[in-house]
C-alpha positions in Angstrom: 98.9 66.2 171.0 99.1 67.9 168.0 100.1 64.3 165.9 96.5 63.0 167.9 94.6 65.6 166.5 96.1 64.7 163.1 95.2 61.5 163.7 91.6 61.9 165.0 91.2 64.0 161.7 92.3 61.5 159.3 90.0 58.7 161.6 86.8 61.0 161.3 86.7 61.9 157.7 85.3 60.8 154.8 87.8 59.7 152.1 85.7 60.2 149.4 85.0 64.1 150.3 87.7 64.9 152.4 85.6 66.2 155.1 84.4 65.3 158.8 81.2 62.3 158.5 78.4 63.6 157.5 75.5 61.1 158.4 78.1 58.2 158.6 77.3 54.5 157.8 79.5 51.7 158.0 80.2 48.7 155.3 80.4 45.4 156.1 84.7 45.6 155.8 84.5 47.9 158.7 85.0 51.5 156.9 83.1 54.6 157.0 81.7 57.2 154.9 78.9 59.9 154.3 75.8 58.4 153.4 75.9 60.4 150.4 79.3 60.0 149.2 78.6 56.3 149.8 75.2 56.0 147.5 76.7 58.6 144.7 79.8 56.2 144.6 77.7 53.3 144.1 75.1 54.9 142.0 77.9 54.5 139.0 78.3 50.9 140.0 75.0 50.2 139.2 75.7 48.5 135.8 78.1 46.0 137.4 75.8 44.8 139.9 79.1 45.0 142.2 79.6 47.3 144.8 83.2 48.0 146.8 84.6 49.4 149.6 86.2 52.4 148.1 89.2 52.1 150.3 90.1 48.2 150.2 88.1 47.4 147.5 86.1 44.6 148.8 82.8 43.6 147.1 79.7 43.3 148.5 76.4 41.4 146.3 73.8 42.6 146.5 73.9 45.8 147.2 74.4 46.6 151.4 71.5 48.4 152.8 73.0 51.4 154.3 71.9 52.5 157.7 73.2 55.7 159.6 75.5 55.2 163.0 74.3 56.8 165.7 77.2 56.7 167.6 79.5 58.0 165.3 77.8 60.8 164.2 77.4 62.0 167.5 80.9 61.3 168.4 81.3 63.6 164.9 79.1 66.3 166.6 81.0 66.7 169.7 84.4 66.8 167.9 83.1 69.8 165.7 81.5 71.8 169.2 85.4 71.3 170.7 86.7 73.0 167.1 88.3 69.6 165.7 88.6 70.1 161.8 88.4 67.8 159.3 91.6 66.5 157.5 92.4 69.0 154.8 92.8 68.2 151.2 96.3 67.9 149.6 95.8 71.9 147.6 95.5 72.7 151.5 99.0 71.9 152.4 101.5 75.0 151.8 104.0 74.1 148.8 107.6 75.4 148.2 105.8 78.7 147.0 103.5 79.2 149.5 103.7 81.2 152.4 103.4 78.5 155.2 101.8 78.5 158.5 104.0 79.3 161.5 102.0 77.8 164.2 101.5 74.0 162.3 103.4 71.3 163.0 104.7 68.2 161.1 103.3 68.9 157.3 102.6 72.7 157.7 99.5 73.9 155.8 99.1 77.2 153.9 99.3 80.5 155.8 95.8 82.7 155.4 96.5 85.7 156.8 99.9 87.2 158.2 99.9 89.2 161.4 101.8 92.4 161.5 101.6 92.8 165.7 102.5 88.6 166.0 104.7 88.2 163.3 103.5 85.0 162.9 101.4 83.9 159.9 98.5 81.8 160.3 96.4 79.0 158.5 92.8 79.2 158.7 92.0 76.9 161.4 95.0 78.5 163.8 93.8 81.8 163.0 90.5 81.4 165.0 91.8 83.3 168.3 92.5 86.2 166.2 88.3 86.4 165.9 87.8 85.1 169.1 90.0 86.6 171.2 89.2 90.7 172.2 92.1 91.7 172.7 93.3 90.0 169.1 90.4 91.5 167.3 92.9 94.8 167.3 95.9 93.4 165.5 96.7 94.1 161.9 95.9 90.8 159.7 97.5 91.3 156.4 97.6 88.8 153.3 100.1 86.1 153.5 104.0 87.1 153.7 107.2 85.7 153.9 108.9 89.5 154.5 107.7 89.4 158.1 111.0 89.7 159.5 112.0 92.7 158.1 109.5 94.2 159.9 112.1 93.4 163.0 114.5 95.6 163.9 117.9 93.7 163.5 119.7 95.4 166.3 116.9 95.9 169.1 115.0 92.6 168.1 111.7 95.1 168.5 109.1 95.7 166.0 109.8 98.5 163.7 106.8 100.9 164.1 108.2 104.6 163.9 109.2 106.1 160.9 112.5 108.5 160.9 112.0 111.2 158.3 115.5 112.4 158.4 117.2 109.5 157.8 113.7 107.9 155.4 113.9 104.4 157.5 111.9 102.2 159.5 112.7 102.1 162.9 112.0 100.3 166.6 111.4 102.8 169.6 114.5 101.6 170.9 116.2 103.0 168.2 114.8 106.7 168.5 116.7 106.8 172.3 120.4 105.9 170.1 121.3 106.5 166.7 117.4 108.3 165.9 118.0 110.1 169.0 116.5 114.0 168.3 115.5 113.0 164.5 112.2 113.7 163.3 110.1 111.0 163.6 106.4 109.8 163.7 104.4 106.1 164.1 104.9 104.1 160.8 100.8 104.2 160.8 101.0 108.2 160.2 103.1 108.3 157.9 102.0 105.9 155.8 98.4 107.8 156.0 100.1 110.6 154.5 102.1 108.5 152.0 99.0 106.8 151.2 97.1 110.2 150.6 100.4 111.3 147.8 100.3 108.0 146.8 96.3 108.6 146.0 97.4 111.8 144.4 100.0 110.1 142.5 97.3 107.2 141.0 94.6 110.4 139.9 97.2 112.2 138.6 98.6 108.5 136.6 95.2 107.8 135.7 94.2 111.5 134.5 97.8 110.5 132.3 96.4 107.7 130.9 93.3 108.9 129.8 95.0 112.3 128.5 97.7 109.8 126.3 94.8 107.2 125.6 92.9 110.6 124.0 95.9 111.1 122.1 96.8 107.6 120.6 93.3 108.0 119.8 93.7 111.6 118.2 97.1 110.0 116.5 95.0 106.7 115.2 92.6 109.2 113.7 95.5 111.2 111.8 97.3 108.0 110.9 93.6 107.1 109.0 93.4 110.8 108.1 97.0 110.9 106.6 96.4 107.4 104.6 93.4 108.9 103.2 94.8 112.2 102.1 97.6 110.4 100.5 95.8 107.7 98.8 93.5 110.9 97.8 96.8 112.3 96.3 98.2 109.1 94.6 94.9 108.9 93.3 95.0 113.0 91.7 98.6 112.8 90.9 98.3 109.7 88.7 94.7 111.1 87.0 96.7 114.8 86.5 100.0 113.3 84.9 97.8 111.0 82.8 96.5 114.1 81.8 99.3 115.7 81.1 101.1 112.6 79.1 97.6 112.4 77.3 97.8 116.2 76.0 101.8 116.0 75.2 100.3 112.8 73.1 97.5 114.6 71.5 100.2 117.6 70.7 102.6 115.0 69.2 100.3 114.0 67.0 99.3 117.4 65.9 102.4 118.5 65.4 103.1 115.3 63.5 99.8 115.7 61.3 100.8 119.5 60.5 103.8 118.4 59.5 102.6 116.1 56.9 100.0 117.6 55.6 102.6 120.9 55.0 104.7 118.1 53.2 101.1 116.9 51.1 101.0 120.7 50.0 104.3 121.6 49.2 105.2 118.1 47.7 102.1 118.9 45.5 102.7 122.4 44.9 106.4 121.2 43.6 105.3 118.0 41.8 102.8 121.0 39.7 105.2 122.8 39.1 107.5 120.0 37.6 105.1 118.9 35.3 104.4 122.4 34.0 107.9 122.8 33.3 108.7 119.2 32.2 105.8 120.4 29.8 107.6 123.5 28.5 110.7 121.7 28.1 108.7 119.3 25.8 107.0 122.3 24.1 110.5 123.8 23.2 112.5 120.2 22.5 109.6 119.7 19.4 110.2 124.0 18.5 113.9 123.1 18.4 113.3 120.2 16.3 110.7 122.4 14.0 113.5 125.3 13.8 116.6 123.0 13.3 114.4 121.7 9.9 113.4 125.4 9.1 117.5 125.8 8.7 118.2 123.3 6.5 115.4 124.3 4.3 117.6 125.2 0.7 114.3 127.6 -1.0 114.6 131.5 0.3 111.1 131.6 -0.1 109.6 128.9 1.6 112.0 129.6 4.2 110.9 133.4 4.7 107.2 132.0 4.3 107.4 129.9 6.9 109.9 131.7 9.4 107.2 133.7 10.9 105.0 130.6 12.2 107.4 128.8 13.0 110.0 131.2 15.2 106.8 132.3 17.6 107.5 131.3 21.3 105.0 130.4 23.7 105.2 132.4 27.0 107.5 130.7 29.6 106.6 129.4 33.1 107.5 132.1 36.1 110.6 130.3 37.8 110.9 132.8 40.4 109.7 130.6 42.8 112.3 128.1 42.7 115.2 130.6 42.9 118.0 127.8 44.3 118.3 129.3 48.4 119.3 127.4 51.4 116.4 125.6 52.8 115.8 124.4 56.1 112.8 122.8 55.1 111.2 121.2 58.9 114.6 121.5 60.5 112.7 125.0 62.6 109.8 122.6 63.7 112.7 120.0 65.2 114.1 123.3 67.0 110.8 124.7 67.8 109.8 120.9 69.6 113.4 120.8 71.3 112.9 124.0 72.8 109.8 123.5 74.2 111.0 120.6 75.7 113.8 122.3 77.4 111.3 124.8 78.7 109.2 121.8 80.5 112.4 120.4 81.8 113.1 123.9 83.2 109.6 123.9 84.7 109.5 120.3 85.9 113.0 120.8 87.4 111.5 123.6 88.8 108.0 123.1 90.1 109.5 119.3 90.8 111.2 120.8 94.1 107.7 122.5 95.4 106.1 119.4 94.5 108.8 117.4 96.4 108.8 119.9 99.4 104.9 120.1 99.7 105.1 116.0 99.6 107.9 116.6 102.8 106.3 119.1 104.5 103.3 117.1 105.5 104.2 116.7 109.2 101.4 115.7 111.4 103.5 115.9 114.9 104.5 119.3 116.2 107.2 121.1 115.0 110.2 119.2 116.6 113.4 121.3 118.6 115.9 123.0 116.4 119.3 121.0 116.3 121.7 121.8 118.6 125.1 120.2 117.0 126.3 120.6 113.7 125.6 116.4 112.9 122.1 116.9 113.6 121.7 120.2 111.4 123.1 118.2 108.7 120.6 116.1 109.0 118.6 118.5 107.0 121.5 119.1 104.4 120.1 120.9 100.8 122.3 120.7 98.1 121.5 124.1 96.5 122.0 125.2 93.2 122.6 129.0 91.4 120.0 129.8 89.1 121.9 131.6 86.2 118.5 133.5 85.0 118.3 135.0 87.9 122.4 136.2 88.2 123.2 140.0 87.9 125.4 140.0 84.7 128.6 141.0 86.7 128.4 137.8 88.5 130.7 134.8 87.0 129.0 131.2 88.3 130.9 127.9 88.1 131.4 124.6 90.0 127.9 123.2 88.6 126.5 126.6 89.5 127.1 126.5 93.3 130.0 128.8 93.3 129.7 132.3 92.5 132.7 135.4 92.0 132.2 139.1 91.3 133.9 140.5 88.5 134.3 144.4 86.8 133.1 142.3 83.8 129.7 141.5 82.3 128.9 137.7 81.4 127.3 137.3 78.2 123.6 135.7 80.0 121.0 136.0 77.7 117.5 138.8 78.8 115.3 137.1 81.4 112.8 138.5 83.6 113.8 137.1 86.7 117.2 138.5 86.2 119.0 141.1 88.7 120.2 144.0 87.0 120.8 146.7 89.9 122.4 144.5 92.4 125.4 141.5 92.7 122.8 139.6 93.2 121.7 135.7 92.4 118.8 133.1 93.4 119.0 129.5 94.6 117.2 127.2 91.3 115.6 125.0 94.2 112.4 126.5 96.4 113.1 126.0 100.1 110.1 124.0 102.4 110.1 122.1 105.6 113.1 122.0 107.6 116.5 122.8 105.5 120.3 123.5 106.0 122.6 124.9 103.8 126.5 126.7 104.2 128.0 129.3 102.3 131.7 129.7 102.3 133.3 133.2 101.5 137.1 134.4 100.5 137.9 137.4 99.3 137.8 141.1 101.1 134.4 142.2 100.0 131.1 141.6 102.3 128.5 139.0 101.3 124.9 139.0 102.0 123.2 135.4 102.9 119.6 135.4 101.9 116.4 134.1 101.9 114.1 135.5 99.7 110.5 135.1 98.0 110.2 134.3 94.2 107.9 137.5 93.8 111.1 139.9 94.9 111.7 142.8 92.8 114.7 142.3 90.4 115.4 146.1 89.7 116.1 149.4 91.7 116.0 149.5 95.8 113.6 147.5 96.3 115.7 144.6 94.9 118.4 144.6 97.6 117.7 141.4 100.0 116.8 142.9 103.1 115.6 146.1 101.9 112.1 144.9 101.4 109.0 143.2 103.3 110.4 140.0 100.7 113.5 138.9 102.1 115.9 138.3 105.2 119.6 138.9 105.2 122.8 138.5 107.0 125.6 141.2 105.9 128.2 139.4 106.8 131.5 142.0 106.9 135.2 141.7 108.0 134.5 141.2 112.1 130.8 142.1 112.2 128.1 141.4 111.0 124.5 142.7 110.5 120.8 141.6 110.0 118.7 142.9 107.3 114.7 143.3 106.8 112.1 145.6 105.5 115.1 148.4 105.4 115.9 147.6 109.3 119.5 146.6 110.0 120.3 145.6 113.5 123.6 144.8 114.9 125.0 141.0 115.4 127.5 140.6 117.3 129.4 136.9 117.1 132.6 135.2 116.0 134.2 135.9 112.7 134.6 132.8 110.4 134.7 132.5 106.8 131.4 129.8 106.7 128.1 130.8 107.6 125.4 128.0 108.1 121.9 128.6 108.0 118.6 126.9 109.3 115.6 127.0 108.2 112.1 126.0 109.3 109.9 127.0 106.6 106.7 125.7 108.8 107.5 127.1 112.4 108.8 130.0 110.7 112.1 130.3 112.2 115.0 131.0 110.2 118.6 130.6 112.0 122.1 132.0 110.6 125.4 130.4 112.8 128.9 131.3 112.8 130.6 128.1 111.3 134.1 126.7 112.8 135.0 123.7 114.9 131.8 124.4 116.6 128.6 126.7 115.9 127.4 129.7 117.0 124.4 131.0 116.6 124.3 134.9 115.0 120.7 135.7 114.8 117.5 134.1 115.0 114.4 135.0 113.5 110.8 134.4 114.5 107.9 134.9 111.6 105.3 133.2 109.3 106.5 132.5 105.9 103.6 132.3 103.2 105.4 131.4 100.3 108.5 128.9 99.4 111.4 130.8 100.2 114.6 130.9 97.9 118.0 130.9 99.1 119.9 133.9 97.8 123.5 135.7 97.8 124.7 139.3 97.6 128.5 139.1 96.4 130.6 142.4 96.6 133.4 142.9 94.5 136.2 141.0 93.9 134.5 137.9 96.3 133.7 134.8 95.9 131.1 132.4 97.6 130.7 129.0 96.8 127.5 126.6 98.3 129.3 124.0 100.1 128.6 120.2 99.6 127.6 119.3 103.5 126.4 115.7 103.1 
C-alpha cells in the first residue's frame, strides 16, 4: 500500500516544482504539469521559437495552446481531501546524519519531531495523528533524536520516567519494586522542574559572571591603554631629563675647559713678561760687563778714577721672588678635582640607579599576588645585595665584594661620612629595596646578629640608631636557639627552628615583610603586616667576634 501511495505521489506531481498539480494541462507527448510551471519554462524558450516537453524532450512548433484538465485536477482535489502528499524533494529524504523517520518505509524521509511517550520519531506527513488525534495531543514531541532508546530501561523494557535520587539515575517503575525498592525517588518530570529551576540559577549566576569578567577585561583594556600611555609619558621625560642632564655635563665641560685655558692665557702671559723683563736685565748687565771689562784695562789712573764712578752704577734688579724653583702641579688639581666629581655621580647614579630601577618594577597594575610558599618560588625574587662601606660602624671588617661582613676589637681605617654608624655594629645594604625582594643572610660565629630592614633617614648615632629601637626599622635578633622581633623599642618573642641561614621576604607594596628559618625546608619566624612609605634598606647588626655574609641565591 505504502509503495502505491509512493507511486500515486510520483504520478500526481509536477516535475518541474516537485509538488501535487496545480491547474494541470497536458502536452501533446502525454505529460503533465502546472500551468504555471509549464508557461515560466517556456517563457525562456521564447528566443528559440522551440518549445519541449521538459521530461522527454519532445518539441512542439508553434507554441501548444495550453488548456487546464478538468479531470485531473479534480482527481488532484480528492487526493489532497484523503491526506495524499505530494512526492517530496530529494533535501526531504533523511541522509546518513539525519535523524530518520521510524514509521516510513522503503527510502525513509527525515524525522520532524521525536516522541518521548512513542519512542518513535516522526516525519512531517506521519506526524499528523499526533495533532489529530486527542488522546496524542498529550504526548511529549521533542526535536529530532537518535538517543530515544536510552530512554528504555534495558532490563524492564519500560520507559524510564522516575528519577532515583539516591542512586542519581533514570529509572522504569518496575525498577522502584527491585533494585530502587525503598530509595527516594520522584517522576523524571519533577525533578527535572527542579533541575531546571538550579539550572536557571546556574545560567543568571553564569551570565551575572560574564558581565562582571566582561567589566573587567574592559577595566584591564583601559589600564593596558593607561599603562602604555604612562610609559610612553615616561620614555618621553626620561629621554628629555637625561638630555638635560648630558647637555649641562656638556656645558660644564666646556667651562671647565675654557677656565682652564684662559688660566693658561694669563699665567703663560704673566711668565712670558716676566722673561722678557729679565732677558732685558741680562742684556742691560752683558753691555755693563762689557763697559767694566774695558774700564780694567784702562792703563791712565786718572781717567780710570774719572770714569769709575759712571760707569760701576747698577741699575735696580728685577724681584725674582716669584719664580722661587717649587714643585708645581700646575692643572694636575683640576684633573683630580673632575675625577672626583665623577666618582661622586657614579656613587649617586649607582645609587639613585636602583630607585629608579625599582620604581620602573614596582609598577604592578594586578593585585598584589600570594606570597611564595617554596623556597624555588622565593628565589624567584632573589636581590643580590651589597654592604655599603659609608655606612659601616668602624669596628666592622667587610670583604667578599662587600657582601660579607666580621666584627672585630679593631677599628678599620674608613674615611668620616655622614651616613656612617658610630654607636652600633651596625651596616647598610648600597641597594634601596622596592617591589617584591628576597635575600639570605648566613651567620657563624657565637655572637647574635640582627637582620634588618631599615629607612635611609635612620639615625646613625646614640639609641635611637639600634635597628629595631625606632619607628624606622624592623629587626630579627636572631640568638643561639631563640630568636626575637624588634620595632619601635617592642621585642616580642619568636619561637622557631634554629639554623644558621635566615631568609627574608619582602613586599615593599603590600607591606609585608617575612623572616624564615632556612634549612632543607623553610619556616616561617615572623611575619609583619604595615605600610612602608619610603624604599627600605636591608641592614645587619653583627656582635662580636661574628661573621655574616649575604649569600649568592640565584
Amino acid at each position: 500500500m505504502a509503495q502505491r501511495d509512493q507511486l500515486d505521489r510520483e504520478t500526481f506531481s509536477c516535475s518541474i516544482c516537485l509538488d501535487l498539480l496545480k491547474d494541470p494541462v497536458g502536452l501533446p507527448c502525454g505529460h503533465s504539469y502546472c500551468m504555471s510551471c509549464i508557461k515560466g519554462f517556456w517563457d525562456e524558450e521564447d528566443q528559440r521559437k522551440i518549445y519541449s516537453c521538459p521530461q522527454c524532450r519532445e518539441a512542439f512548433t508553434p507554441r501548444p495552446v495550453l488548456k487546464k484538465n478538468t479531470m485531473l485536477a479534480a482527481l488532484v482535489e480528492q487526493l489532497k481531501k484523503t491526506g495524499l502528499q505530494a512526492a517530496p524533494a530529494d533535501h526531504c529524504y533523511a541522509g546518513p546524519e539525519d535523524v530518520a523517520c521510524d514509521v516510513c518505509t522503503g527510502r525513509k524521509l527525515k524525522a520532524f519531531k521525536s516522541c518521548l511517550q512513542c519512542l518513535v520519531s516522526y516525519c512531517e506527513n506521519h506526524l499528523q495523528s499526533h495533532f489529530e488525534s486527542t488522546k496524542l495531543q498529550k504526548h511529549k514531541l521533542v526535536e529530532p533524536s537518535e538517543k530515544l532508546q536510552e530512554n528504555i530501561c534495558s532490563r524492564h523494557d519500560e520507559v524510564m520516567k522516575i528519577f532515583c535520587r539516591t542512586d542519581k539515575k533514570c529509572i522504569c517503575y518496575l525498577c522502584t519494586m527491585e533494585d530502587h525498592k525503598g530509595h527516594d525517588t520522584v517522576p523524571a518530570a519533577a525533578e527535572r522542574t527542579e533541575r531546571q529551576r538550579e539550572l536557571e540559577v546556574s545560567r543568571l549566576n553564569i551570565q551575572q559572571r560574564i558581565q562582571d569578567r566582561e567589566k573587567d577585561v574592559k577595566l584591564l583594556q583601559q589600564e593596558v591603554e593607561a599603562v602604555s600611555r604612562s610609559a610612553d609619558k615616561a620614555v618621553r621625560d626620561s629621554e628629555k631629563i637625561f638630555t638635560q642632564l648630558i647637555r649641562l655635563l656638556q656645558k660644564r665641560s666646556s667651562d671647565v675647559k675654557q677656565q682652564i685655558r684662559s688660566q693658561q692665557e694669563t699665567e703663560v702671559s704673566g711668565v712670558k713678561e716676566l722673561q722678557e723683563k729679565l732677558q732685558q736685565e741680562i742684556t742691560e748687565l752683558k753691555r755693563k760687563d762689557a763697559e767694566l771689562k774695558q774700564l780694567s784695562h784702562t792703563e791712565d789712573h786718572n781717567q780710570f778714577l774719572h770714569n769709575y764712578p759712571s760707569v760701576s752704577q747698577l741699575s735696580e734688579p728685577t724681584d725674582s721672588s716669584s719664580i722661587n724653583i717649587r714643585p708645581l702641579r700646575y692643572f694636575e688639581d683640576v684633573t683630580a678635582a673632575v675625577s672626583e666629581l665623577r666618582d661622586k655621580l657614579q656613587d649617586i647614579l649607582r645609587d639613585k640607579w636602583t630607585n629608579i630601577s625599582a620604581a620602573v618594577t614596582e609598577v604592578d597594575v594586578l593585585l598584589p599576588q600570594p606570597e611564595p610558599k617554596t623556597r624555588a618560588e622565593f628565589l624567584r625574587y632573589s636581590r643580590e645585595i651589597t654592604l655599603d662601606p659609608n655606612t659601616a660602624n668602624t669596628w666592622l671588617l667587610l670583604s667578599e665584594g662587600n657582601r660579607k661582613v666580621e666584627s672585630r676589637y679593631q677599628h678599620q681605617s674608613y674615611s668620616s661620612h655622614t651616613d656612617r654608624f658610630t654607636d652600633w655594629c651596625e651596616v647598610l645594604s648600597r641597594e634601596s629595596l622596592t617591589g617584591r625582594c628576597y635575600w639570605e643572610v648566613e651567620r657563624s660565629g657565637g655572637g647574635a646578629l640582627f637582620v634588618a630592614v631599615a629607612y635611609k633617614n635612620i639615625s646613625r648615632a646614640g639609641s635611637e640608631s639600634q635597628f629595631g629601637c625606632n619607628d624606622k626599622s624592623w629587626s630579627l635578633c636572631c640568638d643561639t636557639n631563640s630568636y626575637e622581633f624588634w620595632f619601635n623599642n617592642i621585642n616580642t618573642p619568636v619561637s622557631g627552628p634554629d639554623s644558621s641561614r635566615v631568609g627574608v621576604y619582602l613586599d615593599h607594596r603590600a607591606g609585608i615583610l617575612s623572616f624564615y628559618s632556612v634549612s632543607e625546608t623553610m619556616t616561617l619566624l615572623h611575619r609583619v603586616q604595615t605600610t612602608f612609605t619610603q624604599p627600605l634598606y636591608a641592614g645587619l647588626w653583627v656582635c662580636y667576634e661574628s661573621t655574616v655574609e649575604l649569600c649568592k641565591v640565584k
